[in-house]
C-alpha positions as CSV (number, residue, x, y, z in Angstrom):
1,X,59.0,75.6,71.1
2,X,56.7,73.1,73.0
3,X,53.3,71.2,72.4
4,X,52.4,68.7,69.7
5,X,53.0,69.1,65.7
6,X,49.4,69.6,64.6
7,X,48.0,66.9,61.9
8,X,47.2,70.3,59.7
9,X,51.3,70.1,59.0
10,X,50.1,68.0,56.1
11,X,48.4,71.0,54.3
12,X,51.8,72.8,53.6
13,X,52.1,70.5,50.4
14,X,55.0,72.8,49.0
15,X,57.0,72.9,52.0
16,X,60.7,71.6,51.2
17,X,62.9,72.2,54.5
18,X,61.3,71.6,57.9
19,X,63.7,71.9,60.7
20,X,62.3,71.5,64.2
21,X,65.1,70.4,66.1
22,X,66.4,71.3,69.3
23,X,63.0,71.9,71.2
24,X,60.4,70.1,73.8
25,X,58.2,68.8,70.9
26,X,55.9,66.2,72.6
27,X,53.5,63.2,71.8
28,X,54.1,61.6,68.2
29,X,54.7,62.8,64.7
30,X,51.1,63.1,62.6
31,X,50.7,60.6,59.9
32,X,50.0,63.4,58.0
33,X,53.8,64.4,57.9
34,X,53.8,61.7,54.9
35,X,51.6,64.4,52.9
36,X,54.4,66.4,52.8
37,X,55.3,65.1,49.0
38,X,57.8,67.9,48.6
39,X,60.0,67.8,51.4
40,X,63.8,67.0,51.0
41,X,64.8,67.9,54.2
42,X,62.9,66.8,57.6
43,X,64.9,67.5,60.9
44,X,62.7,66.4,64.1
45,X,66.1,66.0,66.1
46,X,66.4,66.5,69.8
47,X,63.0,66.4,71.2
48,X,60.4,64.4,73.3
49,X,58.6,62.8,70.7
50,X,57.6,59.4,71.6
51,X,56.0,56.0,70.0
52,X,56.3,55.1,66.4
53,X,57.6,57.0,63.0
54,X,54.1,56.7,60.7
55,X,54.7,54.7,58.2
56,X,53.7,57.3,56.3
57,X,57.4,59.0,56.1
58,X,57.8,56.0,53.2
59,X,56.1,58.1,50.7
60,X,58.4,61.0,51.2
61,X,60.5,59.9,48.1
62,X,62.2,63.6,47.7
63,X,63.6,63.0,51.1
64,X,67.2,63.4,51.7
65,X,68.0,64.7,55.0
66,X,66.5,62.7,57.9
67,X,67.1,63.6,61.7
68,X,65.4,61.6,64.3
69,X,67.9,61.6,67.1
70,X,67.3,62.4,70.8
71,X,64.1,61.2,71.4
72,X,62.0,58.4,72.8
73,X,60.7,56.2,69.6
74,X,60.3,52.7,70.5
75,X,60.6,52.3,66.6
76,X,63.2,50.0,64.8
77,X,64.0,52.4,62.0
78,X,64.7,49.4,59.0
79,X,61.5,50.6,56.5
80,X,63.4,53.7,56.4
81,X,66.8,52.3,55.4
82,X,65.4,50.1,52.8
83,X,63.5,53.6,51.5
84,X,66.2,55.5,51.1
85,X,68.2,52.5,49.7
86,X,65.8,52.0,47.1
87,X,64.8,55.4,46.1
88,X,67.6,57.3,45.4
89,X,69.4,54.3,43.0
């Protein structure tokens, strides 16, 4: 698959698995990604995604599975350790 994720990602509120890895995925993730309250699993590994994570991946508090490898983020990834570190004591 190719393109952009579309910002309307956010409306699939019970979604719990998303894997999208392994494609040409382009542009950046949609801050509306963080709507995505349910999801444990989020696998955006292996694609052309570029810029920033949103910030808004902090409020995904059932998250246990992150993939982010293999693409072109200029992020430092820290607010996400720290996340993880404090939400599943």
């Amino acid at each position: 698959f190719s393109g952009t994720v579309p910002s309307k990602i956010g409306f699939l509120k019970s979604l719990k698995s998303l894997h999208m890895t392994n494609n040409t995925f382009t542009g950046t993730i949609p801050d509306a990604m963080g709507s995505l309250l349910s999801l444990k699993d989020l696998r955006l590994d292996e694609n052309l995604f570029h810029g920033t994570v949103p910030r808004s991946i902090a409020r995904l508090t059932s998250l246990e599975i992150l993939h982010l490898s293999r693409n072109h983020f200029k992020d430092n990834f820290d607010f996400l350790c720290d996340i993880f570190n404090t939400s599943k004591k």
